[in-house]
N, C-alpha and C positions, 0 to 999 in steps of 0.2 A: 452169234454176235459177230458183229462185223466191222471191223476198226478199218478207216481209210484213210490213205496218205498221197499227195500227187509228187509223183517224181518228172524232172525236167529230163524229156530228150533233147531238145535243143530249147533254143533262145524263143519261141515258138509255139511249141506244142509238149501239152503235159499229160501224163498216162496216170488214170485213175486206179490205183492200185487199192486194194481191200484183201484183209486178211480172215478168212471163214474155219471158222472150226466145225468139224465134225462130229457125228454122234458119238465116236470113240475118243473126241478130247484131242484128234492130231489138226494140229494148222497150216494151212496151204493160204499162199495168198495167190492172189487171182488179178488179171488187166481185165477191165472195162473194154470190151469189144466192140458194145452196141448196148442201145436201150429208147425204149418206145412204150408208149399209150396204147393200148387197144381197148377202147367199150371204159375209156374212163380209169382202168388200171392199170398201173407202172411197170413196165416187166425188165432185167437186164441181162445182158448176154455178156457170163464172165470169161476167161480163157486163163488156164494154168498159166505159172511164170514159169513153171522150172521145166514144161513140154514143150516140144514142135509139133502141134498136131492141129487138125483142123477143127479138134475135138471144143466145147464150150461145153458149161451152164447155163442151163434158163432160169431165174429165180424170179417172185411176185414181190412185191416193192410192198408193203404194208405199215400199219402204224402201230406200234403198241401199246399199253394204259397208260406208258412217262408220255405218249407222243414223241416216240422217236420211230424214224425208219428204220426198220427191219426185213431181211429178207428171207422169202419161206419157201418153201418147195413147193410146186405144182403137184395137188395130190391129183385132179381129174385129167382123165387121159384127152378128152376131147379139147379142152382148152390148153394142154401142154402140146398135144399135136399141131391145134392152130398157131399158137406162139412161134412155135419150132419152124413151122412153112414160114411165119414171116420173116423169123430173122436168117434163116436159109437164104429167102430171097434176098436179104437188104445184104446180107456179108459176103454173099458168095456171086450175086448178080448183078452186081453194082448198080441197083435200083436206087431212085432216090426214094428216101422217107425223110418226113418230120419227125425231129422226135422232140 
C-alpha cells in the first residue's frame, strides 16, 4: 500500500512523495520521477529518497475491489522491459512524452 504526501521545493513546484512497503513489512518512501500510458495502462517511475543513484522503480498503476489505485509489480518480463526502454528514454534523453 502506498500512502502519498506532496512536499513543496519552492513556491512552484511540488515532489510527489509515496511511501511502499515491502514484502518484509520495511517502508521506503519513493519521489515520483515519471509516469505515462502505454496501450491504455498507467505505469510510474519511482526513485528512493534516501539514494543518489540513477537507480528507479517501474510499478503498474491498478485499481482494487474498494476502487482505489494501487500499485503492483511488473510480473512479465516483455512488458517490464518495454516500460523500462520508455522511461530510459523519457529520463535520461530528455525526449518529450505525454503523460
Amino acid at each position: 500500500m502506498a500512502d502519498e504526501k506532496n512536499l513543496p521545493i519552492d513556491d512552484e513546484e511540488e515532489v510527489e512523495i509515496y511511501t511502499l512497503t515491502d514484502e518484509d513489512g520495511t517502508e521506503t518512501e519513493f519521489e515520483l520521477i515519471g509516469s505515462n500510458v502505454v496501450d491504455g495502462i498507467s505505469y510510474v517511475a519511482l526513485a528512493p529518497l534516501d539514494e543518489d543513484s540513477d537507480e528507479y522503480v517501474i510499478l503498474r498503476i491498478s485499481t482494487d475491489e474498494n476502487g482505489e489505485e494501487v500499485f503492483e509489480t511488473i510480473e512479465d518480463d516483455d512488458e517490464f522491459d518495454k516500460i523500462a526502454d520508455m522511461f530510459d528514454d523519457m529520463l535520461f534523453n530528455e525526449e518529450d512524452y505525454d503523460n
